[in-house]
N, C-alpha and C positions, 0 to 999 in steps of 0.2 A: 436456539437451545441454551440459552444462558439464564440463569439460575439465577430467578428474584429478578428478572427483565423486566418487568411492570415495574415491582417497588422503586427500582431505580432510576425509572422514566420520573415518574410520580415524583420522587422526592427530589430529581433533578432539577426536574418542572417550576415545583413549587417553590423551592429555592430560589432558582432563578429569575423568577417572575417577582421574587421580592426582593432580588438586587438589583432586578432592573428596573423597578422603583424606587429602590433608597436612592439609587445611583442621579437618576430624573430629580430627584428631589436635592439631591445635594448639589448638583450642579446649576440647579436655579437658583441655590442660596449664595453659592459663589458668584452667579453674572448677578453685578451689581444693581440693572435695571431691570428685575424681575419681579416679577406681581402675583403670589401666588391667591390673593384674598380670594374670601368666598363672592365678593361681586365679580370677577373675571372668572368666568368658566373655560378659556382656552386651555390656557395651561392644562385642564384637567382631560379637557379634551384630546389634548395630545395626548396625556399617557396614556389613557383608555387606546389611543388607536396602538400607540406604542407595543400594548402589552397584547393584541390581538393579530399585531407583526409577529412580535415572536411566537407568540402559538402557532398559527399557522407557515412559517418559512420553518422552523424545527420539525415540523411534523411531516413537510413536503420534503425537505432536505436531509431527511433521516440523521436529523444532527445527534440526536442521541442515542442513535442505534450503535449496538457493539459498543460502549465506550468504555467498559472496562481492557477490550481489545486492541483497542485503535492507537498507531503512534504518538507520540507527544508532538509531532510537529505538525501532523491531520489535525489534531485537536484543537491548537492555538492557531493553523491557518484557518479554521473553520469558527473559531469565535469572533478573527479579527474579522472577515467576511462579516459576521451577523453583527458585528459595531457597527461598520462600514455602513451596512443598509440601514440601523436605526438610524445613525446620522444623516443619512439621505431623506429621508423620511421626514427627521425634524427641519431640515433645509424646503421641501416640499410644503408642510402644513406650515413652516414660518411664509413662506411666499407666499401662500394662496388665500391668506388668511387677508396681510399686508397690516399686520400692527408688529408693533415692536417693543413684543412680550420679553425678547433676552436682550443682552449682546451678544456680540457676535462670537465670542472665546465659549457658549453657552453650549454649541454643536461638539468642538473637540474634547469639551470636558467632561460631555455626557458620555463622547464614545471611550473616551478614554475609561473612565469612570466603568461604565459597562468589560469594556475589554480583560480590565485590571481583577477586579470582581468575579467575574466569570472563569477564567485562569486559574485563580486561587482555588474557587471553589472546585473546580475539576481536577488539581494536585491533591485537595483534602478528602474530595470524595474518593478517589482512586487509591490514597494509600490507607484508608478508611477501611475500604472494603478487600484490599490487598491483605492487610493485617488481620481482618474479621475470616478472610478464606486460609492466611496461615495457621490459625490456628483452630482450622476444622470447622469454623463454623458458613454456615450457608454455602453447603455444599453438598450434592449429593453423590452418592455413590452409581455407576454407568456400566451396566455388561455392555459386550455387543457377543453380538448370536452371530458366527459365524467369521473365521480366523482365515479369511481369502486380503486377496490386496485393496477389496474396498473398505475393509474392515479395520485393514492395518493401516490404511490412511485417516481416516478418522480418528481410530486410536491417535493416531501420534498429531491432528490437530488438536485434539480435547489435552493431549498432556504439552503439548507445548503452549498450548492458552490458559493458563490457571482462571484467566478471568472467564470463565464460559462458565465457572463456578463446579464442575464435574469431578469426580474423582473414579479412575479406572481401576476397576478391579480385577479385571480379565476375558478372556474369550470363553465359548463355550464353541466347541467343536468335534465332530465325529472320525473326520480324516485326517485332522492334522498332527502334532505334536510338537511341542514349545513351552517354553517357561511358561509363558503369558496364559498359557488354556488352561483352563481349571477345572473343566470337566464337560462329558457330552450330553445330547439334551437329554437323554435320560433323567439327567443330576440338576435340571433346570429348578424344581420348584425347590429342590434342598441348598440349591447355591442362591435361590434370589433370601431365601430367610438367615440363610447362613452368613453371610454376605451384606443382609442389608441392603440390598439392592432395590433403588428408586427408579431408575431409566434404563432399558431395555433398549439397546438400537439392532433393528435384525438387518446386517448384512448380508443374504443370501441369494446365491444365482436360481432360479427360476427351474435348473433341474438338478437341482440339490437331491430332490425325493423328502424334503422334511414336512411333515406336516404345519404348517401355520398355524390354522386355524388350532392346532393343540397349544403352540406356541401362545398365541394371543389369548388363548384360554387361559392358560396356566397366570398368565402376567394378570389378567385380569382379575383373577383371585385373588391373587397377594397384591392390589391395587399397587400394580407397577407403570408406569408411563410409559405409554411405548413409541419407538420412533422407527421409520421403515426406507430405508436409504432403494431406493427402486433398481430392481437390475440390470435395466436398458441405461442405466446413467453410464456404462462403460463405453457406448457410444457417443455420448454427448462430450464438447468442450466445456470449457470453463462457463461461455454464453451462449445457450441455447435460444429456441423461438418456439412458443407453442400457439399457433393459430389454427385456422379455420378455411377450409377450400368447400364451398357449397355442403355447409354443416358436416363435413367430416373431420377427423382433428386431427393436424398435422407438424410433426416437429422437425426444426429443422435444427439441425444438428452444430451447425458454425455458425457464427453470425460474427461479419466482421465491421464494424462502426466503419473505419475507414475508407471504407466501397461508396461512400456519399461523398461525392463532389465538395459540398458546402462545406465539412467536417475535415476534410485535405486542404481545402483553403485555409481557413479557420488557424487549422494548425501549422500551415506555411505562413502565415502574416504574423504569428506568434513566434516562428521562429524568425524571423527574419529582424519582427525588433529586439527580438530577445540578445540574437548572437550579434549584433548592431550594440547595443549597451554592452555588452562584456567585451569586445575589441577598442569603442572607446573609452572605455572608464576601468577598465582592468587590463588588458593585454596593452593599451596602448604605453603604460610605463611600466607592466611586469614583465613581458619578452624580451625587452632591452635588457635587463636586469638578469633574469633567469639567464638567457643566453648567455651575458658574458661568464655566471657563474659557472656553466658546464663547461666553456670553451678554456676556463681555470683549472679547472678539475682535472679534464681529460683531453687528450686531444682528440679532434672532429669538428663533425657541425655541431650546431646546437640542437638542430631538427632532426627528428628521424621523419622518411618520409616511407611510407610504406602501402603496397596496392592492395586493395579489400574491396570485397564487392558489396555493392550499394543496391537500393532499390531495383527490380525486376534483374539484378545479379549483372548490373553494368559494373565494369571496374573504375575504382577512383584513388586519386592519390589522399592517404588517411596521415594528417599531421600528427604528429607529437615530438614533445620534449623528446631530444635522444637521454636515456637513463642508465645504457650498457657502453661498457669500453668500443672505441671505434676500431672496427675491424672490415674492409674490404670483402664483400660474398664472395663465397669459394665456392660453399652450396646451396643448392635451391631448398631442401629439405628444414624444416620447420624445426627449432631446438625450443622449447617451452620453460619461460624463466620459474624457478623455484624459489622457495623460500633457502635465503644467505648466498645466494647464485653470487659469484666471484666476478661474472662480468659487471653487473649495477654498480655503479660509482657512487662515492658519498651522494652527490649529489642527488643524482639519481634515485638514493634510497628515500630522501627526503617525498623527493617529487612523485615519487609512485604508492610511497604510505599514504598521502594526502589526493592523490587521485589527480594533481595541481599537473601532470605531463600530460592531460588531455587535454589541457586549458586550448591549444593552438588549432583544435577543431571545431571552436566556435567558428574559425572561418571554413570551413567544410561546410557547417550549416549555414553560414551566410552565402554560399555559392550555390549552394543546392544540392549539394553529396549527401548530405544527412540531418536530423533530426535535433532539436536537444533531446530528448528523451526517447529512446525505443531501442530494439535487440539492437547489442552491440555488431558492430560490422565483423565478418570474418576473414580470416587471411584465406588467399588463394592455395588451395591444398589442403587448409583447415577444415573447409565445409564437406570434402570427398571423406575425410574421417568421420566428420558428424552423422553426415547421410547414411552409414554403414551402422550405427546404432539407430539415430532419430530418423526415421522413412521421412516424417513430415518436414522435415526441416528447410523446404522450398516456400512454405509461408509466410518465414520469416522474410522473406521478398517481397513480398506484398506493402511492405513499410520502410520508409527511408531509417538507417541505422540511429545511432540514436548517440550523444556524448558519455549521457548516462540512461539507466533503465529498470527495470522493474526484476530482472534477476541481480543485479549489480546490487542494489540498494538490498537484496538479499545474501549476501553474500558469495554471488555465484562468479566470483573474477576469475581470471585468468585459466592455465591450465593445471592439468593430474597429470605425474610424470608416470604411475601405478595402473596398469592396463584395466584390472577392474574396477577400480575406484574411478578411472577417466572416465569408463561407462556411465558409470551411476553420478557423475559429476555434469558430461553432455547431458543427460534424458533429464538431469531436474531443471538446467538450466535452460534445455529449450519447451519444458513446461511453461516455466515461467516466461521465456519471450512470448508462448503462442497464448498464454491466459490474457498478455497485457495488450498483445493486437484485438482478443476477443474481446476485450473490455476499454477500451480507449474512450476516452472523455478528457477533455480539456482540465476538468478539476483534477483527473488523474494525473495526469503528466504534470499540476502544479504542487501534487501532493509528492511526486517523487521525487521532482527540483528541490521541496524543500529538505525532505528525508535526505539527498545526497547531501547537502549544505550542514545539513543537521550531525551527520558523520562524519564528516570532513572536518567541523569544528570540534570533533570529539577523539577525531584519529582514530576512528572505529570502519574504515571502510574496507577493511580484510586485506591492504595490499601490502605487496612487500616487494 
């Protein structure tokens, strides 16, 4: 549903495809043994296949889907990706060919050259069309029909996305009352002209009693777009399945990636070099170091070690930087740290702005306790609180915990000291672990590694 999503494929495209020939070309004028005359056709050869790579790997990779939406560190992991493979490419058609059309600096200059290029362009496009939607233009105006909670989720993705290019005008509804309703369908054809109204989305339950068919009538007069959010989606996850059982059509309502053997390998041999590089080349001179600083700080250990239950709900001991004053347990009962909490130590505040106190459960995931990336493990007593709002919250079992994760990188840390507010703190949060079990892909878990890396160097990772 984003506004001018073709133009922007298009002008994306075309751009593109003429950096990644200037780029081709500028880099053969650099490698000093290159040949572009009109008697060697190689050269040219290659960038035809060149430019028929990146057509189709963007097109398969939905690399320019959403991109006025998409993180800045998705963006730049998924361009360097498409250097990576041009280069690979020109290494390939340099072999097979077996002349020596470049040097050898002619692959890194090209990708580089591409990388550099492509970057730019996606900073210019983006604050391009950021400043074209500030100031109203390419943008349309969006009722939705119907002021329930499918409606008000919607709403509130279209206005936390400016880039979807939308602009809300309000709800139209018969039972409810709120700022946001501007009138019942009665007042539908006087609000889409009053209004201005381009896109229509009808969110309605199935025994509403509204007429539709009047509904899509009316929009179709006043040539409104209409868009129609189904009302069995209240059943479905985030990943649904729609197939076929002897031509009848069948959805299935979970779909969990991880249930495949090959995909829990996959991501075990990933963790395992993963949290293997960060204990030798990071933990191995920063624990020395951190350590002595907390044991300056405060008196204790330097580790806190604490039990949380891990995959199919085994308990494990979960590392971290100790961040709070050292105090012996008197009780078993859960105290939840806040924001200026007097026990965190200098130190400690350091370490938990920057997320740097989980750093010591890389070795968690190098043993097998947990994950780099999936729901955060829970404390013992923690989850019998959870369970009492979130029924489904034994899902999150189904996946080894995670260092960081897909609520985490959303803001969703720690705890609510505020009984209602805790509620509605649990249920987003374990939305979001059950969306990112239903959606697992290895590109995921390397888009969130970078997103955490990307706030961590920003001091944007909500802790405190």
């Amino acid at each position: 549903m984003i506004v001018n999503k073709k133009s922007i494929y298009v002008s994306s495209l075309i751009t593109d495809f003429l950096l990644l020939n200037i780029s081709f070309l500028l880099a053969s004028i650099i490698s000093p043994t290159s040949d572009l005359s009109l008697e060697k056709n190689q050269p040219y050869l290659l960038l035809v296949i060149l430019n028929f790579v990146w057509f189709f790997y963007t097109n398969s990779s939905d690399f320019y889907q959403e991109f006025l939406i998409r993180p800045f560190p998705i963006q730049i992991y998924n361009i360097l990706k498409l250097s990576i493979i041009v280069s690979i490419f020109n290494i390939l058609f340099l072999f097979i060919i077996k002349q020596q059309l470049y040097t050898r600096n002619f692959v890194f200059v090209n990708g580089f050259l591409i990388f550099f290029t492509i970057t730019i362009r996606s900073i210019i496009f983006k604050a391009a069309f950021r400043a074209l939607r500030n100031k109203g233009k390419s943008i349309r105006n969006l009722l939705i029909i119907g002021a329930n909670k499918i409606g008000e989720k919607f709403r509130e993705v279209i206005t936390k996305n400016p880039g979807y290019g939308h602009r809300f005008v309000g709800f139209i509804s018969n039972n409810s009352i709120g700022d946001e309703i501007i009138g019942t369908f009665s007042d539908l054809d006087k609000i889409i002209k009053e209004k201005n109204v381009e896109d229509v989305v009808i969110a309605l339950h199935t025994d509403s009693g509204i007429d539709l068919d009047e509904i899509v009538s009316i929009c179709n007069r006043n040539a409104v777009k209409i868009h129609v959010i189904p009302d069995f989606i209240k059943f479905l996850s985030g990943r649904f399945q729609i197939s076929s059982v002897s031509n009848i059509p069948v959805i299935t309502v979970r779909d969990e990636p991880l249930n495949e053997f090959l995909r829990r390998f996959i991501k075990r041999v990933f963790d395992i070099f993963f949290s293997l590089m960060v204990m030798i080349f990071v933990l191995s001179w920063f624990m020395p170091i951190v350590s002595l600083l907390i044991r300056l700080d405060s008196k204790g250990p330097a580790l806190f070690i604490q039990e949380r239950y891990g995959m199919k709900k085994k308990p494990f001991k979960c590392l971290k930087f100790r961040t709070l004053t050292y105090q012996r347990k008197t009780s078993v009962e859960f105290e939840p740290i806040v924001k200026k909490d007097p026990r965190v130590t200098r130190v400690g505040r350091i370490l938990r702005k920057t997320n740097l106190d989980e750093l010591p459960q890389f070795i968690n995931v190098f043993k097998g306790d947990m994950s780099v990336v999936g729901p955060r493990p829970l404390i013992k007593g923690v989850d019998q609180v959870y369970q009492r709002v979130f029924e489904d919250i034994k899902m999150r079992y189904n996946v080894r915990p995670g260092v960081t994760g897909w609520s985490q990188i959303n803001g969703l840390r720690g705890e609510v000291v505020d009984e209602e507010e805790s509620k509605l703190h649990i249920t987003e949060k374990m939305k979001f672990d059950l969306w990112y079990i239903e959606n697992w892909s290895m590109k995921f878990d390397i888009q969130i590694i970078l997103i955490t890396i990307w706030q961590m160097i920003r001091g944007d990772t909500k802790g405190f």
